[in-house]
C-alpha atoms as one frame of an Amber mdcrd trajectory, in Angstrom:
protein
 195.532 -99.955-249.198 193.669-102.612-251.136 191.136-104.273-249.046 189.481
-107.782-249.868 185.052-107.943-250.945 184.593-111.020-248.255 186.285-109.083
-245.333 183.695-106.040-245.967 181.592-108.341-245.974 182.217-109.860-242.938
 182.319-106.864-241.388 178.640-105.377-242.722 177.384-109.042-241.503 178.754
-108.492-238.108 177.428-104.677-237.576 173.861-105.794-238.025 173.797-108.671
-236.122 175.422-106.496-233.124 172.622-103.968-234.245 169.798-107.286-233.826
 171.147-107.864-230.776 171.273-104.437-229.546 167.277-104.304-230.084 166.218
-107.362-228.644 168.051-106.158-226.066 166.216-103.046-225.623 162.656-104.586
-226.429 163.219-107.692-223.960 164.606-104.797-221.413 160.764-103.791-221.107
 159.653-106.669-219.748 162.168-107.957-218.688 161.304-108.454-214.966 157.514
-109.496-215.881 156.181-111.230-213.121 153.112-113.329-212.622 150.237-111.244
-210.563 148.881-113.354-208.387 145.565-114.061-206.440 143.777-112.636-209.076
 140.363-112.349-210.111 137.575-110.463-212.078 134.268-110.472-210.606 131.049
-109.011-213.007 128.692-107.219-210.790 125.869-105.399-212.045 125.160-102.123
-213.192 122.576 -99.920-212.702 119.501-101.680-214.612 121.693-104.764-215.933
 122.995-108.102-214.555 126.583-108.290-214.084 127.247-111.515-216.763 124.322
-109.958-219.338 125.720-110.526-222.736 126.111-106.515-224.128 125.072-105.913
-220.384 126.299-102.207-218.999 127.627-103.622-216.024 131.077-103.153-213.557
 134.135-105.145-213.880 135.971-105.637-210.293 139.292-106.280-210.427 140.891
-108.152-207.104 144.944-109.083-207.465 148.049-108.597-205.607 151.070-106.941
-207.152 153.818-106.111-207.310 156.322-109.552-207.186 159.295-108.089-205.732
 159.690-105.144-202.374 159.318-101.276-203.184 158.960-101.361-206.795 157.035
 -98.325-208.506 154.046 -98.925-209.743 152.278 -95.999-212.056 149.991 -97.298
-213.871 147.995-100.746-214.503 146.191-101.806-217.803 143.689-104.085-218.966
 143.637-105.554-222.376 140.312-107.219-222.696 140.709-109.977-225.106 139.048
-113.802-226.646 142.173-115.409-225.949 144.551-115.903-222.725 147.577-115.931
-224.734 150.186-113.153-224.371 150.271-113.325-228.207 147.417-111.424-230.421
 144.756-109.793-228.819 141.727-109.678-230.497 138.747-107.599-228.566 135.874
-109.322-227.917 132.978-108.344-230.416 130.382-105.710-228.547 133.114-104.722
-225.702 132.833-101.037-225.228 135.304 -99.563-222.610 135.566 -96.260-223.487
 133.013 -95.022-220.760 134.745 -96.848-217.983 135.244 -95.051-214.880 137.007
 -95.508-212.257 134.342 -96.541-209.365 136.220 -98.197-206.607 139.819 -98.577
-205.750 141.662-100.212-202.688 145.353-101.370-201.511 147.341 -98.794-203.929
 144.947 -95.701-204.474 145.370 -92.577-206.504 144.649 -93.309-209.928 142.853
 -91.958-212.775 141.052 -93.684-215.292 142.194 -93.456-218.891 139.538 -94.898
-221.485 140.747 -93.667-224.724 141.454 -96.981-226.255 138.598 -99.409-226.446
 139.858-103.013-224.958 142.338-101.318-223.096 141.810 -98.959-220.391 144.361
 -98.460-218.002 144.917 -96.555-214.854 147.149 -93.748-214.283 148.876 -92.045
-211.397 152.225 -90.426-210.067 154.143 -93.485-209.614 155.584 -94.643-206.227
 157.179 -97.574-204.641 154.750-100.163-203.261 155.446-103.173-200.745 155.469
-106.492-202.476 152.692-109.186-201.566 150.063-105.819-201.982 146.760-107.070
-202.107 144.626-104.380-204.404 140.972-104.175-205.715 140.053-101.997-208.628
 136.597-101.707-210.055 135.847 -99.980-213.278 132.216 -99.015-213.782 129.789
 -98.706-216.900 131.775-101.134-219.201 129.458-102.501-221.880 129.982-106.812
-222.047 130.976-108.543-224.920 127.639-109.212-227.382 128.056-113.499-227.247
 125.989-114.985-224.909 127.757-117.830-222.858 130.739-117.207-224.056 134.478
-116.247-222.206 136.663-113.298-222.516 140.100-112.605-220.985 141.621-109.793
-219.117 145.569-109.338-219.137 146.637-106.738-216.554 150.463-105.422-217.155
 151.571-102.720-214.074 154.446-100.466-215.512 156.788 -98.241-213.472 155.751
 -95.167-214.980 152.476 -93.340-215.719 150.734 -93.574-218.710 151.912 -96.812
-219.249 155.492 -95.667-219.660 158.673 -97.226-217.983 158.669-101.079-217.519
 156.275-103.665-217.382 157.082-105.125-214.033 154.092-107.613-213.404 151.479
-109.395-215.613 148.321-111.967-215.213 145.445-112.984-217.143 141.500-112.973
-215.711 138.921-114.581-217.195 134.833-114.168-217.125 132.205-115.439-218.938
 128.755-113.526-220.054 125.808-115.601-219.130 122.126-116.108-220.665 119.880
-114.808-218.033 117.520-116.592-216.746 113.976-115.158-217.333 110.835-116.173
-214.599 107.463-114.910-214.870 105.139-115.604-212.907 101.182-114.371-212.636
  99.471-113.478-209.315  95.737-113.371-210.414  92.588-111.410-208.939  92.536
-113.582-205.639  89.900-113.868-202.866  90.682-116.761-200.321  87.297-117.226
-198.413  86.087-120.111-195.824  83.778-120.853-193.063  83.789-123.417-190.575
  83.271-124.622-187.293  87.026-123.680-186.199  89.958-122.183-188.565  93.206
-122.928-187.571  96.366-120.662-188.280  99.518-122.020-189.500 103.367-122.155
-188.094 103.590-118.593-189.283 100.645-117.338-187.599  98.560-116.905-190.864
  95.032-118.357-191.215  94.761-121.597-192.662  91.389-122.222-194.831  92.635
-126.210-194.821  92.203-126.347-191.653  88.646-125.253-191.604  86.475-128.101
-190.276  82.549-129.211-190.424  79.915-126.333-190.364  77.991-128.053-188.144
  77.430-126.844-185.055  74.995-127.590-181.758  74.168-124.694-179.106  75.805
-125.634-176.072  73.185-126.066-174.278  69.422-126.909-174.247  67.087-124.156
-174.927  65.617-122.818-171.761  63.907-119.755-170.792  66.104-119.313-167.662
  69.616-119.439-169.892  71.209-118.222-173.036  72.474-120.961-175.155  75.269
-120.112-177.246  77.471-121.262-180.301  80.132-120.104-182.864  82.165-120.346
-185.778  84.588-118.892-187.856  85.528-117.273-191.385  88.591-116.145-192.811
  88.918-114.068-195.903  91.703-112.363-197.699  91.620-110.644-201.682  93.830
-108.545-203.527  91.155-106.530-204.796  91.046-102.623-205.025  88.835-101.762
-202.607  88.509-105.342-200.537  85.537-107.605-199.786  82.383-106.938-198.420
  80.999-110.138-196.665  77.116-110.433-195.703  74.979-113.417-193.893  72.033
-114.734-195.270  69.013-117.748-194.116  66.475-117.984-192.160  66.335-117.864
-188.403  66.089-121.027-186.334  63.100-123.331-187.417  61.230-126.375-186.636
  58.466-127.279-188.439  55.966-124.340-188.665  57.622-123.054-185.185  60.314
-120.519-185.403  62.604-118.253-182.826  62.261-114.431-183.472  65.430-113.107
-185.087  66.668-109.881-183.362  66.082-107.089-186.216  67.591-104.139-184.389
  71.458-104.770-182.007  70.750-105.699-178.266  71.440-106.985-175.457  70.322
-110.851-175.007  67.430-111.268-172.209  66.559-114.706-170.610  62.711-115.471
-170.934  62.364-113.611-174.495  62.644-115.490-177.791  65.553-114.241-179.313
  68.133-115.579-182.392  71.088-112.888-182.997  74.784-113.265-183.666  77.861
-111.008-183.128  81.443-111.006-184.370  82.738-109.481-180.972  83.979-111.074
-177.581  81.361-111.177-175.522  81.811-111.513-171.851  78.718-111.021-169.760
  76.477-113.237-172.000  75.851-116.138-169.227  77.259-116.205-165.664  79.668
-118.515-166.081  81.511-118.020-169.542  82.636-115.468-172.017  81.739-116.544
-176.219  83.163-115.484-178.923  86.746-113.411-179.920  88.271-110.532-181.699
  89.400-110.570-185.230  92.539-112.298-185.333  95.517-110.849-186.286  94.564
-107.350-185.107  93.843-105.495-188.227  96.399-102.903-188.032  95.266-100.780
-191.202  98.249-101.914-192.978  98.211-104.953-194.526  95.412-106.246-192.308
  92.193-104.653-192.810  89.075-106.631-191.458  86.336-105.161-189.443  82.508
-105.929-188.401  79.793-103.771-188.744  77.268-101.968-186.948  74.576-103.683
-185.631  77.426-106.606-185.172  80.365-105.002-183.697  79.557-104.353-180.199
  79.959-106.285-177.314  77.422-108.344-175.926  74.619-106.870-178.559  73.317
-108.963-180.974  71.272-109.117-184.212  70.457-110.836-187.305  68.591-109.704
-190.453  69.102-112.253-193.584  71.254-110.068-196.214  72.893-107.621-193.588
  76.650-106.956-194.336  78.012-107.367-191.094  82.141-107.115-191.876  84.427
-105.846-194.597  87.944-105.329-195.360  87.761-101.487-195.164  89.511-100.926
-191.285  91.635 -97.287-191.720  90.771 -97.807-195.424  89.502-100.267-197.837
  91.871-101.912-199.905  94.026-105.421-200.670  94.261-107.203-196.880  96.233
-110.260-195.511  94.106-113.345-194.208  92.454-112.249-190.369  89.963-114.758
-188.673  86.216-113.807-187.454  84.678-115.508-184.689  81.233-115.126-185.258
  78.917-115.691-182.012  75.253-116.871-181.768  72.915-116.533-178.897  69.334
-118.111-178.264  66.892-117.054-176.057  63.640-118.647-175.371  60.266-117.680
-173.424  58.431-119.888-171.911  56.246-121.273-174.227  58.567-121.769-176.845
  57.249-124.685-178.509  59.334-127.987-177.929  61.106-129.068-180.958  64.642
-129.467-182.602  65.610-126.058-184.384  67.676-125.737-187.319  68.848-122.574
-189.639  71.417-123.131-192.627  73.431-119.279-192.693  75.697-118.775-196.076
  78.305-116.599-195.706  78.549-114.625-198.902  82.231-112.835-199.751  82.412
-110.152-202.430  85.644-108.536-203.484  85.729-105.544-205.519  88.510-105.438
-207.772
């Protein structure tokens, strides 16, 4: 049987476009049923010394999406193809990525998988497959992935679920993520050797309860009274110190006692009790309540020093109640209550007391007292 050139022809022409077909057939089969994931998302969080957008940062990459598009269909395994485009064409990996010592850290909605990290740019997750309910919402984050190297700059995630482990059987759903590495931001600041010292009449505290040297007001101050042999006049003021130094301030009082003109009123050089009728200048940095008859002078340090973070205490010779004393130069508090060290702002009332005999000699008295604060840093 003779047969014609152009019918064989024909025929060879036909075979391998049924053959074509046959293959896009079985390559469009794959994904054939690719859905879009939905709700999804990729949030960087950080790692254990870097931010989560720090360009080359080791960091975590949380994955939030729901899958799968239709009811009961198996999923076995997820990937993600990092890449610098969102196209489902090329993927190029983004320059610096390093996946391949992701782990699997967290996993929620459809559990049970393993992470495999073989392939850099594309780590996927692996498990027995089974049938899950469409409309799934599912969180996966994978841990100690190094970001892409360009600062400011995005990169793309496309996750593909398949039917099968190992990223065998179909590709069922698909979406792309996107982030973006970030310069970070960089403050420095300097908190310098710092002592905060004042003195007034009164010292005021803030809304916070903290001692407020702006609110100190005029260091001049009157007794309350006349001088009299028969009564104790009194006054006071305040200080407030706080340091960050070492081992804290020291803080000592220094002048003259009260004066006028070639007349003066004996300073008390030892700690003791006031007495009417004896000439007497001391001062205190206690609460003093049986001074006079009718009132109570003077307060506690305020805060409390609790040892802490507040650590401000008087002295001897000026820490006990209703016994006073002045000697030019005497330390009389310090920052060293259950240990000396840095301390928070605290306020002292300091508290004066004249007494006069009889034959004090009339006159208007005066002493200027500096307050000296010394930290030790």
């Amino acid at each position: 049987m003779k047969v014609k050139k152009g019918f064989l022809g024909r025929r060879l022409l036909l075979s391998v476009a049924l053959l074509a077909a046959t293959l896009t057939s079985l390559i469009s089969n794959n994904n054939a049923s690719a859905a879009q994931i939905t709700a999804r998302s990729l949030t960087l969080q950080a790692g254990t010394t870097d931010g989560g957008s720090k360009a080359g940062g080791v960091v975590k990459h949380a994955f939030a999406f729901t899958l799968p598009s239709v009811g009961n269909t198996n999923v076995g395994s997820i990937q993600f193809q990092y890449c610098t485009t969102a196209s489902n064409g090329t993927c190029t990996m983004p320059t610096g990525l390093v996946t391949t010592a992701a782990t699997l850290g967290t996993e929620s909605g459809v559990t049970g998988f393993t992470m495999v990290n073989t392939t850099n740019g594309a780590p996927y997750l692996t498990r027995t497959a089974a049938s899950v309910t469409a409309g799934t919402a599912v969180t996966y984050r994978l841990d100690t992935i190094t970001n892409p190297t360009a600062v400011n700059t995005s990169f793309f995630v496309r996750i593909t679920t398949y039917t099968a482990a190992a990223l065998g059987g179909t590709a069922t759903d698909t979406g792309t993520v996107t982030a973006s590495t970030a310069t970070q931001i960089v403050l420095t600041g300097v908190m310098p050797e710092s002592l905060i010292f004042c003195t007034g009449a009164t010292i005021s505290t803030n809304v916070g309860g903290i001692p407020d040297c702006s609110t100190a007001t005029s260091g001049n101050i009157s007794f309350n009274q006349l001088f009299s042999p028969t009564d104790t006049a009194s006054a006071t003021s305040q200080m407030s110190a706080s340091t960050n130094a070492t081992t804290g301030y020291a803080i000592t009082v220094n002048g003259p006692t009260l004066t006028s003109g070639g007349n003066t009123i004996p300073a008390m050089a030892a700690s003791a009790l006031g007495s009417r009728g004896t000439g007497q200048f001391g001062m205190n940095l206690k609460l003093n309540t049986t001074l006079t008859t009718t009132v109570a002078i003077g307060a506690e340090i305020a805060p409390v020093s609790t040892g802490i973070s507040l650590k401000a205490q008087s002295l001897a010779g000026y820490n006990t109640v209703d016994n006073f004393k002045f000697v030019t130069g005497d330390p009389i508090a310090n920052s060293a209550a259950s240990g000396a060290g840095p301390t928070n702002a605290q306020i002292y009332t300091a508290s004066y007391i004249v007494n006069v005999s009889g034959s004090q000699t009339a006159g208007t008295y005066v002493t200027t007292l500096t307050y000296i604060c010394t930290p030790t840093f």
